[in-house]
N, C-alpha and C positions, 0 to 999 in steps of 0.2 A: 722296478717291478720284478726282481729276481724272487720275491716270495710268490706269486702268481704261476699256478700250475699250467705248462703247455699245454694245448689243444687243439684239436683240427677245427681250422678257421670255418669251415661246411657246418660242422655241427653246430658251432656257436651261432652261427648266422640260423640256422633252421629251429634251433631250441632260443631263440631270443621270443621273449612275451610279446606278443602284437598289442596295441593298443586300444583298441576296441572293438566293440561287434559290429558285422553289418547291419546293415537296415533293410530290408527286403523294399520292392517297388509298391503293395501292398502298405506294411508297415506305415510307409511315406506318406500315399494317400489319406489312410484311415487317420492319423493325428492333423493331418491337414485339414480333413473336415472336421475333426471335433474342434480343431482351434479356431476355425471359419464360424463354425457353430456356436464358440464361447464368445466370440466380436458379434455375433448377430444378437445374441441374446442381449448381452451388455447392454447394445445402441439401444432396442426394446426398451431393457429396464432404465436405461438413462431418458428417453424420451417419457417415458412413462414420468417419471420424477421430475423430468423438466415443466411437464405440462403438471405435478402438482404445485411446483417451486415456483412456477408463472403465472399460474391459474389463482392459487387461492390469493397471493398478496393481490391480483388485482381484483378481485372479488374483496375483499376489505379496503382497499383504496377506494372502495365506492361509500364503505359505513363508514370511515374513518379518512378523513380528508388531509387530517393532522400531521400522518404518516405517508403521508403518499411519497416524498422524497426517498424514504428510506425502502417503502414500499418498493419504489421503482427501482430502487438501485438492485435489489433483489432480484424483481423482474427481467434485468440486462444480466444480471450473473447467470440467470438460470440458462438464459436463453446461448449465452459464449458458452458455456461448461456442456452444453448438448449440442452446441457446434463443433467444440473440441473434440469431443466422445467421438463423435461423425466423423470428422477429417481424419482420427487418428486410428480409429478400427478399421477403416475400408478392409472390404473383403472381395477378394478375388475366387473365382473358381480355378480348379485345376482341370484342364484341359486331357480328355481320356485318350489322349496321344502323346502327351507326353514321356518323356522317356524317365526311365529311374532317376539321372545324372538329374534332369529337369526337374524333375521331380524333389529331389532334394535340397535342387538352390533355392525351389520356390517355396519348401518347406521352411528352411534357412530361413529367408523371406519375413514368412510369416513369424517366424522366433521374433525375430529382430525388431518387426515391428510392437509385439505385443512388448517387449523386454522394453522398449522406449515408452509406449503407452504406460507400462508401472512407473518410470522413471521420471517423467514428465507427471505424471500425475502425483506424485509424492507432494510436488511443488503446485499445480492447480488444485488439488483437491485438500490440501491442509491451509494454503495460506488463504485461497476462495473463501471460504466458509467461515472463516474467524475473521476475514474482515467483515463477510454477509452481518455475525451475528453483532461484533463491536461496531457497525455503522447502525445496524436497526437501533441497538441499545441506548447511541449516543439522539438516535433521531427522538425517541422514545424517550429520553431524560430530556429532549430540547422543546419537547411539545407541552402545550397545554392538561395535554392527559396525564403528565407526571405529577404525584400529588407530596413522593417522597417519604412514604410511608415506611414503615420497615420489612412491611410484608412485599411490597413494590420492591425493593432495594434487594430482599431475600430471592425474588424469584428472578430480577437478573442476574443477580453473584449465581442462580443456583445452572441458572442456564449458561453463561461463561464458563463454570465449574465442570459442566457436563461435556461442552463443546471441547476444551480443554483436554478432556479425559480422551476424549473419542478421539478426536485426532491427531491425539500423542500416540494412539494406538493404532493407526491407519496407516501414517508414514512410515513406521519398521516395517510394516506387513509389506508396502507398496513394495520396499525397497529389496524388502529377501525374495518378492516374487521377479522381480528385476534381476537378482542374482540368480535366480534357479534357471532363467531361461538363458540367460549368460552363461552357465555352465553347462546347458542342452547344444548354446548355439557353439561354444568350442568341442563338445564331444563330434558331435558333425564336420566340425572340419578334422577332427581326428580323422576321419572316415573318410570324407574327401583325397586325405593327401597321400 
């Protein structure tokens, strides 16, 4: 290191880049309720969809008897995937005594959990659903009511085709919002240490 210019070891310690910014006790709070806010919403719109996903197949398991196996298999997905949603959003409040330091493991916290919630769901909500639609279809090709048509054959290729699309399109997204809060949740330990 002879090409390396002397310096007073003060200055280089006090002109070295810190690596990131604080986060105010404010700050902390306010993304903690919006995140609290984004899990409550979520459960909402997941309840909401469970009670359509359980509701209507058994509302045609009553006109259509043929189906009812496949129906019900539906009716137990809907019902796990809005238990899952449940268990894995819990939301806590933040406590208006807590201190900053608390304040920001509990933020931490909530990173971690929702960073899990994309992760885990990459694997529930892609491989769920395409087994939901290939077991209706096989139920549905095993029944009586298949007649084997070509318009019959077209609108399940078109609905596997669809499912297909969507949730080759679902898993990246899960997985880069998984990353983004893996990268929130190491800027905070930045900040931590």
């Amino acid at each position: 290191m002879a090409d390396e210019p002397q310096s007073d070891p003060r200055a280089l310690w006090q002109n070295q880049p810190t690596e990131g910014v604080s986060m105010s006790a404010d700050a902390v709070r306010r993304k903690s309720d919006q995140l609290q806010d984004s899990a409550r919403r979520r459960i909402a719109a997941f309840y909401a969809m469970g009670a359509a996903n359980a509701g209507i197949p058994l509302v045609v398991m009553w006109f259509l008897p043929e189906l009812r196996l496949g129906l019900g298999y539906l009716v137990l997905t809907a019902v796990f995937l809005v238990a899952f949603v449940r268990r894995r959003s819990g939301s806590r409040t933040v406590s208006p005594s807590m201190t900053p330091a608390q304040g920001l493991a509990f933020y931490r916290d909530l990173l971690a959990r929702e960073r899990d919630f994309r992760r885990d769901s990459t694997r529930w909500f892609t491989i769920g659903p395409a087994l939901n639609i290939v077991v209706l279809s096989l139920v549905y090709v095993a029944s009586p009511l298949f007649h084997g048509t070509t318009a019959e054959l077209a609108v399940i290729g078109m609905i596997l085709a669809t499912h297909v699309v969507v949730l080759a399109r679902i898993a990246p997204r899960l997985r880069n919002e998984a990353r983004k809060f893996q990268t929130e949740i190491d800027a905070l330990d930045g900040l931590a240490a």
